[in-house]
C-alpha atoms as one frame of an Amber mdcrd trajectory, in Angstrom:
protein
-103.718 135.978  92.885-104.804 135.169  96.299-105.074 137.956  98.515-103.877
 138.206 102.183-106.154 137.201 104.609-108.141 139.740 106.965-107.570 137.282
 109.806-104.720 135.092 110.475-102.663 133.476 113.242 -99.152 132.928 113.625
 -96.738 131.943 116.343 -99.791 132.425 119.004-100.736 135.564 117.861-104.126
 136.475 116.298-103.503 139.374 113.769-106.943 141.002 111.889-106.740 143.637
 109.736-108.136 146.577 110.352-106.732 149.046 107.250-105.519 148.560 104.162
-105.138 150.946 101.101-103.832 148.915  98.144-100.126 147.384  99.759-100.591
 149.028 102.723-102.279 147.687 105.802-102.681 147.553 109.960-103.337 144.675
 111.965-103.978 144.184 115.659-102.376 141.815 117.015-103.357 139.918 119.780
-102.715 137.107 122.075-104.497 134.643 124.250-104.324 135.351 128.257-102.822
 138.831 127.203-104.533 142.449 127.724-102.494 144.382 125.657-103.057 144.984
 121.811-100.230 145.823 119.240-100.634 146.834 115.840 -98.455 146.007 112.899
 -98.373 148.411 109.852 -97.162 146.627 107.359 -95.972 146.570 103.071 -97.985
 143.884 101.763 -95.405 141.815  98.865 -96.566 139.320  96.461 -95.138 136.615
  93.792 -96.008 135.717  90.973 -95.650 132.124  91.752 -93.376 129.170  92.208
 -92.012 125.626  92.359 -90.343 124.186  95.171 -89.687 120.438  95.030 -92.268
 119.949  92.998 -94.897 121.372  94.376 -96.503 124.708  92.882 -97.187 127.565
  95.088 -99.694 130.119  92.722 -99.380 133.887  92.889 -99.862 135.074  96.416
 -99.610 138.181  98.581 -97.386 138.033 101.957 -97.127 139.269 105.012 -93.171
 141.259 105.713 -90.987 138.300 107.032 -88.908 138.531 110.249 -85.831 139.912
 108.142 -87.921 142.460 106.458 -89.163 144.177 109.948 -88.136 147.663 110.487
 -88.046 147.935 106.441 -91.753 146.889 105.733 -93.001 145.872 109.087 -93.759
 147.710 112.226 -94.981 147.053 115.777 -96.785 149.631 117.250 -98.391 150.381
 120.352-101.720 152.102 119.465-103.777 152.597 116.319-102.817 155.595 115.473
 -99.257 155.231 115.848 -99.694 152.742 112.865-101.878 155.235 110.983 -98.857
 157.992 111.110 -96.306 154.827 109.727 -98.581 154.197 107.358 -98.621 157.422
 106.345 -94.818 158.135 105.962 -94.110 154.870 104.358 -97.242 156.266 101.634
 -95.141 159.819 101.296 -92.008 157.474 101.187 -92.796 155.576  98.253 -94.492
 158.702  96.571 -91.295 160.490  96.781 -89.012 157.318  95.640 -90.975 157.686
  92.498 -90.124 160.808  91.864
């Protein structure tokens, strides 16, 4: 399976990671000409693999798509702010197994 990347770009923004505990993980997030950092805490997905006119894509772990922000994305103003969503989205899952 290939694992997400610890530095990526996107859109104009440069995202490294700066956590991650098994699915769960923080990037800043930063852009070119801009002072301000933001950090993403984020659910880290995967497939298992798939075909899509003809072409194979193999197993893969993703970064949270626009339509699953606010469910297993976040943008957050400091560090720690994403260290506390982190956090409750860890006791969340722990308590949906329950």
């Amino acid at each position: 399976m290939k694992i997400l990347e610890k530095q990526l770009s996107h859109k104009g923004f440069d995202f490294k990671q700066l956590y991650r505990d098994g699915k769960f993980a923080i990037y800043e997030q930063t852009k070119e000409g801009c002072e301000f950092k933001k950090y993403e805490a984020i659910v880290i997905e995967s497939h298992n693999g798939y075909e899509i006119a003809g072409n194979y894509c193999p197993p893969s772990e993703m970064y949270p798509n626009a339509g699953q922000w606010g469910d297993k994305g976040f943008t957050l103003d400091s560090y720690e702010s994403a260290m506390e969503k982190i956090k409750a989205l860890k006791k969340q899952k722990k308590d949906k197994v329950k």
